[in-house]
N, C-alpha and C positions, 0 to 999 in steps of 0.2 A: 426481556430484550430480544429473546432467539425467536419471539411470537411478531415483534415488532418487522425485524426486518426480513419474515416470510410474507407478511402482508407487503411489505415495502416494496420485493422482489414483484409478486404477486400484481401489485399495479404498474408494476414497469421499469423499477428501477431507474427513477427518473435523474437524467443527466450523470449514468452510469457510464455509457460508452461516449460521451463528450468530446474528451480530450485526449482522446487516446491517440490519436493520430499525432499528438503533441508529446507523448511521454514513450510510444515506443519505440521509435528511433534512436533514444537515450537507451530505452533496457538493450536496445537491440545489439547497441553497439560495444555495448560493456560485458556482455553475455560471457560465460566463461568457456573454456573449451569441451569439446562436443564428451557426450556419456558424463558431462559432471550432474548432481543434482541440486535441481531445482525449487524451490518452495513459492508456490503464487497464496501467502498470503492476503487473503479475502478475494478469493478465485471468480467469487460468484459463478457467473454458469460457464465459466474458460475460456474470455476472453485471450486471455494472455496465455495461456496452455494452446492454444490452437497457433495462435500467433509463433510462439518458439517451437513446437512441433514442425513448423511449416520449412523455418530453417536451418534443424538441426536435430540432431538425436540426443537426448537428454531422460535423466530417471527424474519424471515428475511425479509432485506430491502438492495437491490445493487442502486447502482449508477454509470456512468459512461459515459466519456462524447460520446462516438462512438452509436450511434441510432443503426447502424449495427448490432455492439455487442449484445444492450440491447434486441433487437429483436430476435436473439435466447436463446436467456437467458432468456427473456418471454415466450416463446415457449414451455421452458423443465421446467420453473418453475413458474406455470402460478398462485399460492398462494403467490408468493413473492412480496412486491412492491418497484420498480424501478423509479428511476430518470433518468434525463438526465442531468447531467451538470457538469462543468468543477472545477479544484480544488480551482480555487480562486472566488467563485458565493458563496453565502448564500444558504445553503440546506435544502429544504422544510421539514424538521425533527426538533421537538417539541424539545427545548430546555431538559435536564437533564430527557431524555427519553430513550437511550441509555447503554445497558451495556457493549459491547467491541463491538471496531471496528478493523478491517483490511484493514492495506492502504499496501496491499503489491506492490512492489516497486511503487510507486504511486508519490511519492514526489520528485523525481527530473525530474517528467512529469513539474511541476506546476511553472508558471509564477509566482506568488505569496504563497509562501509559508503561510507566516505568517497569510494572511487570511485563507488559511488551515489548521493549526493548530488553529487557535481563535475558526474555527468553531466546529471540532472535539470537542473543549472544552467543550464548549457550549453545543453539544446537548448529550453528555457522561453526565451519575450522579456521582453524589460524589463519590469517589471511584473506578467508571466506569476505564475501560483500553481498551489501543490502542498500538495494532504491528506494526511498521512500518519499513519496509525491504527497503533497498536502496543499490544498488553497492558501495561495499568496495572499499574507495583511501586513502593511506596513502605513507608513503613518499618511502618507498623501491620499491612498486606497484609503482607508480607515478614514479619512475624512469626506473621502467620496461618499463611501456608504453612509455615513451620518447624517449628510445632507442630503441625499436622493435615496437612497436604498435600505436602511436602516431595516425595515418590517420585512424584506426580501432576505436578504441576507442572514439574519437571526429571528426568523419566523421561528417560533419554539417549538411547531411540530413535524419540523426536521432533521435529518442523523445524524447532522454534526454537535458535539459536544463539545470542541478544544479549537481554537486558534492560535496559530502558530506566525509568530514573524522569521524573518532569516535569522536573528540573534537566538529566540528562543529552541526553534527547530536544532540549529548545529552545535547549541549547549546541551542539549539535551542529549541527544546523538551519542555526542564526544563524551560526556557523562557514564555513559554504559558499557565505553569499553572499546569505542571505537574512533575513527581516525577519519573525516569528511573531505575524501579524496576533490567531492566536488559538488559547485552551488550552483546552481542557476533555476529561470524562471522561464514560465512558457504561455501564451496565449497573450492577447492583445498588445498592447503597448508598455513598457516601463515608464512610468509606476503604477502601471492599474492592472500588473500580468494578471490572468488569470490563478495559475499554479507556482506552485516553485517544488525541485527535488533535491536530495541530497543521494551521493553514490558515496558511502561510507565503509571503510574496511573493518574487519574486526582485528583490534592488536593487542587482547588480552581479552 
């Protein structure tokens, strides 16, 4: 998988920086206060590290499983410390050390969800909070893509694994420990948004 997504990166990380103009106004504004830290969850080359750099002083730490990636993202942010590893691995980060993480669209990458969520839990403190953006499916969409987009959408040599509607996403969530402060969607029209996030607290 970690070969996959350095070839991935490598071609361009296609519709990587997309939406982002749509989901970080949301991280931006939930961001917690300044010297707390941070986790960008599948960082790729620091996006989102450069982005919360720009507004504030924060202890960052990315992660993510492409070496490619983390190598320029070393490169431009040579203070920050990086992992390598995929979403369902135990992450070399101190338990209830964490104040918000960012897994943007990150979780329908991952084989195993649910050890990614246990973990996030884990090393977030009491109270600590996690965005997690994933592509909007719901039933009118879902019938969209059936009828026009079906081979676009779930072309099988693609990186998404998991689809998420709003019910599954915020059970799952709430499942691991934590409390889905808030739901909404972003990019085109309702019911065809593109994305949808959740900004979830941890309360055990």
């Amino acid at each position: 998988m970690k070969k996959f997504y350095d070839q991935w990166w490598k071609d361009g990380a296609i519709g990587v920086s997309n939406d982002f103009k749509w989901k970080w106004p949301n991280i931006k504004r939930t961001l917690p206060k300044k010297n707390s830290t941070i986790l960008d969850f599948g960082c790729g080359d620091g996006r989102y590290i450069q982005a919360i750099s720009d507004v504030g002083t924060y202890k960052m730490i990315g992660a993510d499983i492409s070496e490619y990636a983390l190598k320029k993202a070393k490169k431009r942010f040579p203070d920050v410390t990086f992992y390598r590893i995929s979403g369902d691995e135990k992450i070399p980060v101190k338990s209830n050390s964490v104040d918000y993480v960012i897994a943007g669209d990150v979780i329908e990458h991952i084989f195993d969800a649910r050890i990614f969520l246990t973990q996030m839990n884990r090393i977030l403190k009491n109270g600590g909070k996690i965005f997690i953006s994933t592509p909007y499916h719901g039933l009118i969409k879902n019938i969209v893509i059936a009828l026009i987009g079906f081979d676009i959408v779930y072309e099988p040599t693609t990186p998404h694994i998991r689809f998420f509607t709003k019910k599954s996403l915020i059970k799952m969530v709430e499942s691991h420990g934590f409390r889905v402060l808030e739901y909404n969607q972003y990019g085109r029209i309702r019911p065809l948004s593109h994305g949808m996030f959740v900004i979830a607290e941890k309360i055990k």
